[in-house]
C-alpha positions as CSV (number, residue, x, y, z in Angstrom):
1,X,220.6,96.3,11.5
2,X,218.7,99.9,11.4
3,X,219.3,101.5,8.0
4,X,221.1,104.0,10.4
5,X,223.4,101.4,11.5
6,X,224.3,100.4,8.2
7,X,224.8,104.1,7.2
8,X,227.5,104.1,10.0
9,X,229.2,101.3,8.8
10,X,229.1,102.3,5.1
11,X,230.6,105.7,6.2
12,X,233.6,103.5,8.5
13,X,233.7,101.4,5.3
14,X,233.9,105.0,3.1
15,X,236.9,106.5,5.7
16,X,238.9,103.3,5.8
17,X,239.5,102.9,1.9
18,X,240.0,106.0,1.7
19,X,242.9,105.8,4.5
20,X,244.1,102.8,2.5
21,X,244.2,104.8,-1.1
22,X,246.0,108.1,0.8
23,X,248.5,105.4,2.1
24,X,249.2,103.2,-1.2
25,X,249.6,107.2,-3.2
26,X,252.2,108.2,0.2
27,X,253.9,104.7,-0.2
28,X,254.7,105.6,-3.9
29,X,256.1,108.7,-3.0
30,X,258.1,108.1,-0.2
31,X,262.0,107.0,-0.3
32,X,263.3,106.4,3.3
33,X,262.5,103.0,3.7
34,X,261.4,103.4,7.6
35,X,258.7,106.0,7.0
36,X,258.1,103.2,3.9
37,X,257.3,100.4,6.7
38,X,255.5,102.9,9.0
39,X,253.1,103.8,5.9
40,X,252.7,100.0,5.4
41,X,252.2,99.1,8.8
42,X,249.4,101.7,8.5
43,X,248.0,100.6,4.9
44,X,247.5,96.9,6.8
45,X,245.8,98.5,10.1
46,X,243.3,100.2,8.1
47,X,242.5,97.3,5.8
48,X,242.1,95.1,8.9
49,X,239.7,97.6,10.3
50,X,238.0,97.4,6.7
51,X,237.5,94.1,6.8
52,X,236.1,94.2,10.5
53,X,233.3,96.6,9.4
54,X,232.4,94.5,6.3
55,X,232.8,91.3,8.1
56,X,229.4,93.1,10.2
57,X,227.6,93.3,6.8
C-alpha cells in the first residue's frame, strides 16, 4: 500500500469514528424510540464500514 493509500484509508477510518461518536452523542439525546433505532441502525453501518477499512490495514 502507497503511503497515499494509507492516507485514504486513515482519513475513511478518521470520518467513520467520527460518524460513530456524532451517532452514540444523538442516541443520548433522542427520546422517540424510532428515530432511537434509526440512529442505531446507523451507529452499526458505520462501525461495519470501520471495520472494513481497518480490516485493509
Amino acid at each position: 500500500m502507497t503511503s497515499k493509500e494509507l492516507t485514504y484509508v486513515e482519513d475513511a477510518l478518521g470520518h467513520e469514528k467520527f460518524f460513530q461518536t456524532k451517532c452514540s452523542e444523538t442516541l443520548n439525546q433522542l427520546q422517540d424510540e424510532n428515530l432511537r433505532m434509526f440512529v442505531q441502525q446507523m451507529q452499526h453501518k458505520h462501525q461495519q464500514i470501520f471495520s472494513g477499512f481497518y480490516n485493509l490495514l
